[in-house]
C-alpha positions as YAML, in Angstrom:
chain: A
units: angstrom
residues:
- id: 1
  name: UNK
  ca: [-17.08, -17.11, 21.72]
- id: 2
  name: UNK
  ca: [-13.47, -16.32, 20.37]
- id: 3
  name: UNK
  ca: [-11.22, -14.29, 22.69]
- id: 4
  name: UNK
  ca: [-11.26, -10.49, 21.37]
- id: 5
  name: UNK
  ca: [-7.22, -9.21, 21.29]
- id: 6
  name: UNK
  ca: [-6.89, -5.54, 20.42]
- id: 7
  name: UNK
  ca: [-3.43, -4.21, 19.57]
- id: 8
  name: UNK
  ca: [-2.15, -0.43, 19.83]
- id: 9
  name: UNK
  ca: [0.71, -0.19, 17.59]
- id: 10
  name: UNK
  ca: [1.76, 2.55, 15.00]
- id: 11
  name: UNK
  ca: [0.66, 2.34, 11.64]
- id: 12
  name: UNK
  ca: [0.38, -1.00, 10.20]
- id: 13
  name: UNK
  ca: [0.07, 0.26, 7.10]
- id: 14
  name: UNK
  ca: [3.85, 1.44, 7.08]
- id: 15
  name: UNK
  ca: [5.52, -1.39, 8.88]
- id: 16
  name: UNK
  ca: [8.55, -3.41, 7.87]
- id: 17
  name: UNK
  ca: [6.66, -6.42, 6.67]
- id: 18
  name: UNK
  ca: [9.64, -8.68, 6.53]
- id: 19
  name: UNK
  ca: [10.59, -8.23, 9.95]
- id: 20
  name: UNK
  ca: [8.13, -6.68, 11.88]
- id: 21
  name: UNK
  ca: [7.35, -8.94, 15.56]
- id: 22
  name: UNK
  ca: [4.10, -6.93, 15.94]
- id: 23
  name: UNK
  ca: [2.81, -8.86, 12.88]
- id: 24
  name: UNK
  ca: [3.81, -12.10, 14.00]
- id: 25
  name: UNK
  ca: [1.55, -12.06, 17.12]
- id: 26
  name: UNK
  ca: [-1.50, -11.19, 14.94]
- id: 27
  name: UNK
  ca: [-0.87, -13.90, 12.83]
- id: 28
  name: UNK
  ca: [-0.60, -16.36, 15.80]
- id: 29
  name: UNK
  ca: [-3.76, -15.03, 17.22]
- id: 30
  name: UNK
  ca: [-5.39, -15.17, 14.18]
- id: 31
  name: UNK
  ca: [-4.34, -18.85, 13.56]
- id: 32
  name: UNK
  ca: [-5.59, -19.21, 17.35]
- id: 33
  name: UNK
  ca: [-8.90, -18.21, 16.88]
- id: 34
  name: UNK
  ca: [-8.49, -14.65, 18.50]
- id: 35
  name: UNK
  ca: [-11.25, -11.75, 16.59]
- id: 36
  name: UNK
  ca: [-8.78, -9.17, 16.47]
- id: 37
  name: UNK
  ca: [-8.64, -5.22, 16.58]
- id: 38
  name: UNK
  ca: [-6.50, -2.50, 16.05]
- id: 39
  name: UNK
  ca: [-6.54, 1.14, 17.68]
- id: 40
  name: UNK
  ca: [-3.64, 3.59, 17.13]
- id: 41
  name: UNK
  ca: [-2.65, 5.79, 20.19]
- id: 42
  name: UNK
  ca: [-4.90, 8.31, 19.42]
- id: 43
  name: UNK
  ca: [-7.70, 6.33, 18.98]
- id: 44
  name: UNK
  ca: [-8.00, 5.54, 22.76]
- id: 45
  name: UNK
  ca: [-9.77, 7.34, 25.23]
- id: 46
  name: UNK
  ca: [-11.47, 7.92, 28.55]
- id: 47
  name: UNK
  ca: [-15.05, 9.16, 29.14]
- id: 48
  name: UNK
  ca: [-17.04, 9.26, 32.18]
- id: 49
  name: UNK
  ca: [-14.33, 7.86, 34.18]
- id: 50
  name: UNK
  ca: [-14.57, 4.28, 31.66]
- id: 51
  name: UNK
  ca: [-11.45, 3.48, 28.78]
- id: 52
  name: UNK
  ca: [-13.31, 3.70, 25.24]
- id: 53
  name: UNK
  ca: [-11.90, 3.51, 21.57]
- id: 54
  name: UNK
  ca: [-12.47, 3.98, 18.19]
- id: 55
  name: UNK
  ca: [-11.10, 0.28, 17.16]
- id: 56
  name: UNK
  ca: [-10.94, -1.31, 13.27]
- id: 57
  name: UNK
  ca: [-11.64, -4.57, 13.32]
- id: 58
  name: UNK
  ca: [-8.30, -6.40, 11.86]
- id: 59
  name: UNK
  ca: [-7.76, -9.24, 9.37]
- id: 60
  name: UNK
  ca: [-4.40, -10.03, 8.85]
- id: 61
  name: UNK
  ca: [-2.57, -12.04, 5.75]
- id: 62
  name: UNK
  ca: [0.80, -13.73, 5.40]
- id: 63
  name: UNK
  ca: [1.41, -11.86, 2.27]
- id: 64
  name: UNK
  ca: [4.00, -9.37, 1.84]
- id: 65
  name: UNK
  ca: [2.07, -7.13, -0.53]
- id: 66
  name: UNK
  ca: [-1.38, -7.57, 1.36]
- id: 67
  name: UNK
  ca: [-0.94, -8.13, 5.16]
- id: 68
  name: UNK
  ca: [-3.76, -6.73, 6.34]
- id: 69
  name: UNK
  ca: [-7.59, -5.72, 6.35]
- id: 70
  name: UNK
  ca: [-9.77, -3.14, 7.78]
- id: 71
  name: UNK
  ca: [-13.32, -3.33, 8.58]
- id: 72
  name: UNK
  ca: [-15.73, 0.06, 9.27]
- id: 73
  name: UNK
  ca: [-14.62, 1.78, 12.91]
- id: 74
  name: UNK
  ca: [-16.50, 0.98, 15.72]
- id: 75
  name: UNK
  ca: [-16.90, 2.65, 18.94]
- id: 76
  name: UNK
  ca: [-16.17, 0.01, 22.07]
- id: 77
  name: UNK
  ca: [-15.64, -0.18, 25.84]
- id: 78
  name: UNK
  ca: [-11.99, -1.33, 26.07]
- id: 79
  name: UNK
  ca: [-13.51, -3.57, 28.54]
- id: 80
  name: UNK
  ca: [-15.23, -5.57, 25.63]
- id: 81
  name: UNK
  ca: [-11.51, -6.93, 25.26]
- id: 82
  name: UNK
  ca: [-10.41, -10.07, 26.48]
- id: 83
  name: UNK
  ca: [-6.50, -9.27, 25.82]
- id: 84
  name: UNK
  ca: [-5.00, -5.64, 24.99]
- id: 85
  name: UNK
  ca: [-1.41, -6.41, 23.26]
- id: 86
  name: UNK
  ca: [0.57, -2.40, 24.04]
- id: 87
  name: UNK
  ca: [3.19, -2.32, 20.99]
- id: 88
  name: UNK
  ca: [3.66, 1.08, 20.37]
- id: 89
  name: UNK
  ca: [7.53, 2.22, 19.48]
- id: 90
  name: UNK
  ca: [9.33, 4.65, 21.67]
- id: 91
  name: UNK
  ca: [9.61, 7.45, 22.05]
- id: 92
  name: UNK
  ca: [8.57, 6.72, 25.50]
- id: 93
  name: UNK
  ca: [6.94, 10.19, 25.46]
- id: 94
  name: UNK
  ca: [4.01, 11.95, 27.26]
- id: 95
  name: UNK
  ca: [1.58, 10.44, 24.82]
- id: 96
  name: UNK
  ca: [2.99, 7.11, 24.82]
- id: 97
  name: UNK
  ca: [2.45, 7.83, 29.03]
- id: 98
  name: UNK
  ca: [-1.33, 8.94, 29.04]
- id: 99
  name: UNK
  ca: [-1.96, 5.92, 26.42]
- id: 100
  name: UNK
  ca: [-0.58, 3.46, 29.16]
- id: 101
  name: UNK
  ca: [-3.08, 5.00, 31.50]
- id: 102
  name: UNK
  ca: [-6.13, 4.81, 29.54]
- id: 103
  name: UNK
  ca: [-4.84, 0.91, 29.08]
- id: 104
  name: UNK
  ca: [-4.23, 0.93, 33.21]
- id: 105
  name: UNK
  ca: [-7.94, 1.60, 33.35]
- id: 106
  name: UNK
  ca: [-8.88, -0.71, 30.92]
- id: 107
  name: UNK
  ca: [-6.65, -3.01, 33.26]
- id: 108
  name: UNK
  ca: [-8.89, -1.69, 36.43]
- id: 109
  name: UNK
  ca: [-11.91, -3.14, 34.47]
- id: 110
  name: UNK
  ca: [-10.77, -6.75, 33.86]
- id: 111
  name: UNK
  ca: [-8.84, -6.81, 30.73]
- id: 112
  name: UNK
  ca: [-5.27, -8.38, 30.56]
- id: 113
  name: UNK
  ca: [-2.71, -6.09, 29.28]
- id: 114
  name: UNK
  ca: [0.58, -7.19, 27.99]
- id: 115
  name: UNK
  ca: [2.97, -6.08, 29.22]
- id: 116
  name: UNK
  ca: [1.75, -4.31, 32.25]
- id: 117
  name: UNK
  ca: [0.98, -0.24, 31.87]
- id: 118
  name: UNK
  ca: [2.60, 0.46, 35.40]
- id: 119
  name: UNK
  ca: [5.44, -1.52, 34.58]
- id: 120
  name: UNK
  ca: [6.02, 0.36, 31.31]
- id: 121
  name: UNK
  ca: [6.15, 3.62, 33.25]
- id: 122
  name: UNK
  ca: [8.08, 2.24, 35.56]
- id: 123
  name: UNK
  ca: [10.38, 0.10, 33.87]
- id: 124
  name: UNK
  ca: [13.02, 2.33, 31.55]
- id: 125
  name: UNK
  ca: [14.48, -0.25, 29.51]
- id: 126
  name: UNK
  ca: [18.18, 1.34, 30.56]
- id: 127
  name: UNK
  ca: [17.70, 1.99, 34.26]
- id: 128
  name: UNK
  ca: [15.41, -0.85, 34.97]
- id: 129
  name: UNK
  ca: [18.58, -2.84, 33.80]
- id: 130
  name: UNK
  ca: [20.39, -1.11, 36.82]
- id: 131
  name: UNK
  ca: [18.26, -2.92, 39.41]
- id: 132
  name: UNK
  ca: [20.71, -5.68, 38.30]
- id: 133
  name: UNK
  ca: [23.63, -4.24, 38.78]
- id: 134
  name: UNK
  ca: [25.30, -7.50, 39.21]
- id: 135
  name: UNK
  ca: [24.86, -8.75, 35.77]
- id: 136
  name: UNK
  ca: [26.17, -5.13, 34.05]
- id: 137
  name: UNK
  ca: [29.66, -3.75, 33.90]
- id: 138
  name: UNK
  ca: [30.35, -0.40, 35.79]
- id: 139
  name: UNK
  ca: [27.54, 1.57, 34.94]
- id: 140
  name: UNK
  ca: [26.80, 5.47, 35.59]
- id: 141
  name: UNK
  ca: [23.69, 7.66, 35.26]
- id: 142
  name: UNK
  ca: [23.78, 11.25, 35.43]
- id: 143
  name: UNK
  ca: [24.04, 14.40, 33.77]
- id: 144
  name: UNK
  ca: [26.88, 15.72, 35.40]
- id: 145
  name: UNK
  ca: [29.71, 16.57, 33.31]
- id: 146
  name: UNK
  ca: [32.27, 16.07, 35.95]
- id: 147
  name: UNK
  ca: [31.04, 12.61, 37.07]
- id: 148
  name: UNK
  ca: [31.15, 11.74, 33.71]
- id: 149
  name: UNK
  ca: [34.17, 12.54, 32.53]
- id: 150
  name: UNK
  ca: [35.29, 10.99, 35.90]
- id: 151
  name: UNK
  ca: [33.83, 8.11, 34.91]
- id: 152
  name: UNK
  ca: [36.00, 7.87, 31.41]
- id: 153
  name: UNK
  ca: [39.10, 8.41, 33.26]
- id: 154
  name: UNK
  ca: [38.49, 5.21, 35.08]
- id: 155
  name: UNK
  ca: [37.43, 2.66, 32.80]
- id: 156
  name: UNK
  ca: [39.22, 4.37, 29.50]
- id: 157
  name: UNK
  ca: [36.64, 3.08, 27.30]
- id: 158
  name: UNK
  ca: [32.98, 3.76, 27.78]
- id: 159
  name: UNK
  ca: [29.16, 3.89, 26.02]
- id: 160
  name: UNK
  ca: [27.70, 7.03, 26.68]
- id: 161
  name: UNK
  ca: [23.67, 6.47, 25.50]
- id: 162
  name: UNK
  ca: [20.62, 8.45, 25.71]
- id: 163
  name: UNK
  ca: [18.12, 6.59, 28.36]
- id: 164
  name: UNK
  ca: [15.08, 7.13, 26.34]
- id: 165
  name: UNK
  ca: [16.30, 6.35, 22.23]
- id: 166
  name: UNK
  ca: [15.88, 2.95, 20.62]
- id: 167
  name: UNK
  ca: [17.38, 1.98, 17.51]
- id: 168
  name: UNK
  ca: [21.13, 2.72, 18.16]
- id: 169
  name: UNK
  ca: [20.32, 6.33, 18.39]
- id: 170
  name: UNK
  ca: [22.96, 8.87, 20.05]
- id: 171
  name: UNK
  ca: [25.17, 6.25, 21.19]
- id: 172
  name: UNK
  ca: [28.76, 7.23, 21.49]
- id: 173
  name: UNK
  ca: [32.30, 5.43, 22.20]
- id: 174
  name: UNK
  ca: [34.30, 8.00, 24.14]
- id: 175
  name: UNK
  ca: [37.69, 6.60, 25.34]
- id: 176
  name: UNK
  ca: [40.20, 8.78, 27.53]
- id: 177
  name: UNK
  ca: [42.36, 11.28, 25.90]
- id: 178
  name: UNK
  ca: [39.55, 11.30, 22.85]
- id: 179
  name: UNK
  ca: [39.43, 14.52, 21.12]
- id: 180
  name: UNK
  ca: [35.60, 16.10, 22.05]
- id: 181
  name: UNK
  ca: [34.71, 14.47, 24.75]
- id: 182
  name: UNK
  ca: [33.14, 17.75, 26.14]
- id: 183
  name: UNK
  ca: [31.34, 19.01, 23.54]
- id: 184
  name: UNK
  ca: [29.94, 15.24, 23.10]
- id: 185
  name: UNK
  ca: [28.58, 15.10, 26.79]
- id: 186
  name: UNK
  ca: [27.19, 18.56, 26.57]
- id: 187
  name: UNK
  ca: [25.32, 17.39, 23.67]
- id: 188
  name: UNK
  ca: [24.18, 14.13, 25.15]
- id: 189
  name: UNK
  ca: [23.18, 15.93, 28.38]
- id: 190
  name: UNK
  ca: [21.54, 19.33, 26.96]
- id: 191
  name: UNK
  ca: [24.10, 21.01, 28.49]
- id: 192
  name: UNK
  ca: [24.45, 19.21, 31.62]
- id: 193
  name: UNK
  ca: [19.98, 18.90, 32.34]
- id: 194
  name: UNK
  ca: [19.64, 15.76, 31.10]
- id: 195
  name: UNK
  ca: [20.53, 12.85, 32.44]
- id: 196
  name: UNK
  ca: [22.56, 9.62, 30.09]
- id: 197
  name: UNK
  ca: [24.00, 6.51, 30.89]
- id: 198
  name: UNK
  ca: [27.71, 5.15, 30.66]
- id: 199
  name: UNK
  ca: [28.93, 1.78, 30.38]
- id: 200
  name: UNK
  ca: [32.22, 0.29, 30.53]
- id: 201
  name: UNK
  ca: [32.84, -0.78, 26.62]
- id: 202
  name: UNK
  ca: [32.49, -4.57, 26.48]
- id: 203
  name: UNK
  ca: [34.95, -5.85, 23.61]
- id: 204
  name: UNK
  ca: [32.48, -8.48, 22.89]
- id: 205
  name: UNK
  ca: [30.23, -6.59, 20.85]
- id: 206
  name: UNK
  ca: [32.49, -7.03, 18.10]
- id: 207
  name: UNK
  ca: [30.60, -10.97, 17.96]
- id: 208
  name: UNK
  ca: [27.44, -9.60, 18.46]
- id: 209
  name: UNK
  ca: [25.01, -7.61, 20.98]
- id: 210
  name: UNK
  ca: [22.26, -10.64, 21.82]
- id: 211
  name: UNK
  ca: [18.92, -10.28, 22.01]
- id: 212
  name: UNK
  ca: [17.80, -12.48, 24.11]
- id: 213
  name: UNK
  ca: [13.18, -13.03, 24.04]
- id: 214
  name: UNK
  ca: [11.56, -13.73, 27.31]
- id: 215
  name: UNK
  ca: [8.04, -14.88, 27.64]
- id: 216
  name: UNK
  ca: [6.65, -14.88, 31.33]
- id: 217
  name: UNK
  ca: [10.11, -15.62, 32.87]
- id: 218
  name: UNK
  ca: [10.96, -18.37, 30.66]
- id: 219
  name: UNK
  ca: [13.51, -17.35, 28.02]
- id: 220
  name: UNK
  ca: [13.17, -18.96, 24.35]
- id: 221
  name: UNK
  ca: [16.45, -21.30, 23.90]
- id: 222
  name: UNK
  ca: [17.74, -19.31, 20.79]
- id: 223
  name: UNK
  ca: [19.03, -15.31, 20.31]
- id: 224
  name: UNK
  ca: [19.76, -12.65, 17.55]
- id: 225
  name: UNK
  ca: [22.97, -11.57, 17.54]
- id: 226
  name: UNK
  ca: [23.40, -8.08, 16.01]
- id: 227
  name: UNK
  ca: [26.82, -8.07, 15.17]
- id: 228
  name: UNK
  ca: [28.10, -4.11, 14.03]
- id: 229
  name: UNK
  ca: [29.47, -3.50, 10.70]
- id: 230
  name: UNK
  ca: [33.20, -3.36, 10.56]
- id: 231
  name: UNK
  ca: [34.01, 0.05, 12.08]
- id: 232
  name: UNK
  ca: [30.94, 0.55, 13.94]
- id: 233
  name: UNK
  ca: [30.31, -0.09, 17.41]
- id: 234
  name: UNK
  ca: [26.31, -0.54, 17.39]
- id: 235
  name: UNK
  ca: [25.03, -3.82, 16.68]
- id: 236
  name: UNK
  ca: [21.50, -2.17, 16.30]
- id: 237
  name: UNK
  ca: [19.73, -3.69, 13.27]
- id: 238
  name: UNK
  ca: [18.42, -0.53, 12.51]
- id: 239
  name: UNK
  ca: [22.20, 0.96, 12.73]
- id: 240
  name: UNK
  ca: [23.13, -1.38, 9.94]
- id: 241
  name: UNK
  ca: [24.05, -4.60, 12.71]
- id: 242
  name: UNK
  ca: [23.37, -7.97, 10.84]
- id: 243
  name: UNK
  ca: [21.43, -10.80, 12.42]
- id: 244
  name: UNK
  ca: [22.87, -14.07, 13.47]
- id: 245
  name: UNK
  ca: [20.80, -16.64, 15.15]
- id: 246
  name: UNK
  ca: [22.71, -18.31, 17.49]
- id: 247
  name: UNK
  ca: [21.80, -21.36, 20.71]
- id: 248
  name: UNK
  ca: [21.42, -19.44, 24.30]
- id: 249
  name: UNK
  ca: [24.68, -20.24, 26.44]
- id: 250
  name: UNK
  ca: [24.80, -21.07, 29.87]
- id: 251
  name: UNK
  ca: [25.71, -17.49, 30.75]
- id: 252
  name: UNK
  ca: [22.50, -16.20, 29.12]
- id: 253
  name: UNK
  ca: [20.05, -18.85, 31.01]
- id: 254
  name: UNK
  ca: [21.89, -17.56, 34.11]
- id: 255
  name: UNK
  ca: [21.69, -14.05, 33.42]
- id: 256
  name: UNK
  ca: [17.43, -14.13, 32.54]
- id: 257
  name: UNK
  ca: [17.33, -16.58, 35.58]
- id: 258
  name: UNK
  ca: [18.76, -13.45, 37.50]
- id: 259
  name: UNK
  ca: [15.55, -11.45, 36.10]
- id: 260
  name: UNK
  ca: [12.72, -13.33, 35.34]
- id: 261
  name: UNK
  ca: [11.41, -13.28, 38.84]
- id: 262
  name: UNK
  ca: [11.40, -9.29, 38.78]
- id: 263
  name: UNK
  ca: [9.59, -9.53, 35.19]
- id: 264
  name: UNK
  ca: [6.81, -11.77, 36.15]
- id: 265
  name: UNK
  ca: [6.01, -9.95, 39.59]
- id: 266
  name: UNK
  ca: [5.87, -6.57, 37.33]
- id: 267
  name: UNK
  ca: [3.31, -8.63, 34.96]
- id: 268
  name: UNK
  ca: [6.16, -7.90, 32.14]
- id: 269
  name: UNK
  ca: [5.37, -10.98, 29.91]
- id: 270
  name: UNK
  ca: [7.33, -9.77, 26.98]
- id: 271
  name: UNK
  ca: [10.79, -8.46, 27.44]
- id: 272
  name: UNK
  ca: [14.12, -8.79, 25.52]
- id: 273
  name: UNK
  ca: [16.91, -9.43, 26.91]
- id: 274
  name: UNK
  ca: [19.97, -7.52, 25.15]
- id: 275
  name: UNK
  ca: [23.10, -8.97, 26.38]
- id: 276
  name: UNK
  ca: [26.66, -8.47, 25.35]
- id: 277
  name: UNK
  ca: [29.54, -10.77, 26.00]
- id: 278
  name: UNK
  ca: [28.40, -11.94, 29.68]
- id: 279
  name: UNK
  ca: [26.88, -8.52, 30.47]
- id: 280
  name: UNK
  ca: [22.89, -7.34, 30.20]
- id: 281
  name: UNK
  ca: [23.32, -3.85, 29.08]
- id: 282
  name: UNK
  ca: [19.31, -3.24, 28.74]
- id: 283
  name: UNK
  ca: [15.98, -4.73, 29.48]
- id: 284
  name: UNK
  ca: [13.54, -3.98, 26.45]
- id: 285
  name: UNK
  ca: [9.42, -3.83, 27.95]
- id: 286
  name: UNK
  ca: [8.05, -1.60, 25.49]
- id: 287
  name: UNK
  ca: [8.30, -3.86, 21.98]
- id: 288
  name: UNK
  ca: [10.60, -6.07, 21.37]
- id: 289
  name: UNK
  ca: [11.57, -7.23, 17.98]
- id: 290
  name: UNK
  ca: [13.37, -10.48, 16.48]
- id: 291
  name: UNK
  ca: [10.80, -12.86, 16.73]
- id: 292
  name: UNK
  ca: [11.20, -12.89, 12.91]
- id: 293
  name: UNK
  ca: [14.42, -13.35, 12.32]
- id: 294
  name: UNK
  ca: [14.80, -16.07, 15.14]
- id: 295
  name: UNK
  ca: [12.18, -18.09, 13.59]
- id: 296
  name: UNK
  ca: [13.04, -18.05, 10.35]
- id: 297
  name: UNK
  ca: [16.15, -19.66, 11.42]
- id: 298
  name: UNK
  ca: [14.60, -21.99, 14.27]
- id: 299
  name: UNK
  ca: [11.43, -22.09, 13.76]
- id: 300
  name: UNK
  ca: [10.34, -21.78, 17.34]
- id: 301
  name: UNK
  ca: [7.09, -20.45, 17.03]
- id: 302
  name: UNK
  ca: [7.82, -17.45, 19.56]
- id: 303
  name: UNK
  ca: [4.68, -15.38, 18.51]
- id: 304
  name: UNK
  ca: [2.33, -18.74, 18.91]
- id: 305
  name: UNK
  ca: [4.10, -19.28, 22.39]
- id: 306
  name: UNK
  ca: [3.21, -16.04, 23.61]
- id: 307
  name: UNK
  ca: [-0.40, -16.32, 22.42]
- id: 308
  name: UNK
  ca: [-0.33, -19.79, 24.62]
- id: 309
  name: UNK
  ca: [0.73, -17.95, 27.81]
- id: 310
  name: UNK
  ca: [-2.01, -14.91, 27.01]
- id: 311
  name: UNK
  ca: [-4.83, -17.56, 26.58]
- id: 312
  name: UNK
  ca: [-3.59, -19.50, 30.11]
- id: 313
  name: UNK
  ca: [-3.58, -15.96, 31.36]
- id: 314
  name: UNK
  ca: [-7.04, -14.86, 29.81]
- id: 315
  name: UNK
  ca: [-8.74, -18.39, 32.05]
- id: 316
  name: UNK
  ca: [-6.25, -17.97, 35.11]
- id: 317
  name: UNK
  ca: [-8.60, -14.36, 35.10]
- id: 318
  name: UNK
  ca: [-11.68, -15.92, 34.76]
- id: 319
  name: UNK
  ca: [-11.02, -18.49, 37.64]
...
């Protein structure tokens, strides 16, 4: 019987077809044999103490104008699964946190979920970087203004980032002596209740902020670097960062080497890396992107790799 691989993502019908990674791993399935489904977050649910959803059976298509197909809704014990892949988008919010445990249940009950629920609460992809400190420049979380602004006065130059946005959202370069430094931290904070994160500025973003893939501790050999547009200091794709595929260096097999340990005990089997000059500045566990754009310079495969480790995972379980 073909291994059954559900996927909670958001809407497939509105993704970026051209680049989107969640794609890429139902096409590897697919070309794997996998019978795949597809729930949104709201289609999960618990009854009687059991994880339950209303799932679509998927077909998916290498087309850009047709990628996908639905079949009628069914009804099914999340159980029924062999693999569930969790690639819903931040915001981590408290929806994304009851979906992960409805999943934790389905967990309970024998189905391999990737990456771990527990380890997606646990793991925010800023302060589970901190856990490293030894791999990040001078780094500060808080919310207090003073501390902050402290904090500018001693390195001059500094990131100031919200811990819970994606996409380059609400990051800011404050440097010392800056005109509305203040105001900025009382936005970022809420007024001094919520907390952010500051980071030493590392020049080397100017060639590129890396992201680096990482499939059950083993990194793949090649990175995206997002390199910011000339007067910007995100290298966010979203914030208008280009792409360059570029060879791992030493540094970054010594820097996931520092890591990958921590990953695979927390049953975090797909995480990217994003490093920046010789510095990790966050640990992405939710869903990472640039499988496309890696492979379509390489041609590594990533997707078809991770499908490899989820099948040697799916008959480790079944002993």
């Amino acid at each position: 019987m073909p291994l059954k691989l559900l996927i909670v993502m958001d809407d497939i019908r509105h993704i970026n077809i051209h680049k989107d990674s969640s794609i890429a791993m139902l096409w590897a399935a697919a070309k794997r044999g996998f019978e795949l489904y597809y729930a949104e977050q709201q289609d999960v649910f618990i009854r009687d103490g059991r994880a339950f959803g209303h799932l679509k059976p998927l077909t998916v298509f290498e087309n850009t104008s047709r990628w996908f197909e639905w079949g009628q809704t069914v009804c099914m014990a999340l159980s029924d699964m062999n693999v569930i892949l969790m690639r819903k988008d931040p915001p981590f919010d408290m929806r994304f946190i009851y979906t992960t445990y409805i999943l934790e249940r389905a967990e309970q009950e024998g189905v391999l979920v990737v990456n771990k629920p527990q380890s997606l609460r646990d793991c925010n992809e800023k302060l589970f970087a901190t856990q490293f400190a030894h791999c990040m420049v001078p780094t500060l979380v808080s919310s207090q203004m003073g501390l902050l602004k402290q904090f500018i006065v001693e390195h001059n130059d500094v990131i100031v980032k919200p811990l819970d946005g994606m996409g380059g959202a609400g990051i800011f370069r404050l440097q010392h002596g800056g005109l509305n430094i203040g105001a900025t931290l009382e936005t970022l904070t809420e007024q001094g209740s919520l907390m952010v994160m500051a980071q030493r500025y590392i020049p080397e973003i100017v060639k590129g902020d890396k992201r680096i893939l990482v499939i059950d501790g083993v990194p793949i050999p090649f990175c995206l670097a997002r390199v910011p547009q000339q007067g910007e200091t995100r290298g966010n794709l979203a914030a208008g960062g280009s792409g360059v595929p570029q060879l791992l260096s030493p540094r970054d097999y010594w820097l996931v080497n520092q890591v990958s340990a921590e990953l695979k005990r927390r049953g975090l089997i797909f995480v990217g890396l994003d490093v920046i000059g010789d510095y990790i500045t966050e640990i992405n566990v939710t869903s990472p992107t640039c499988i496309r754009e890696i492979d379509k310079r390489f041609n590594v495969g990533i997707a078809d790799k991770l499908m490899q480790v989820i099948e040697q995972k799916i008959s480790q379980k079944r002993g």
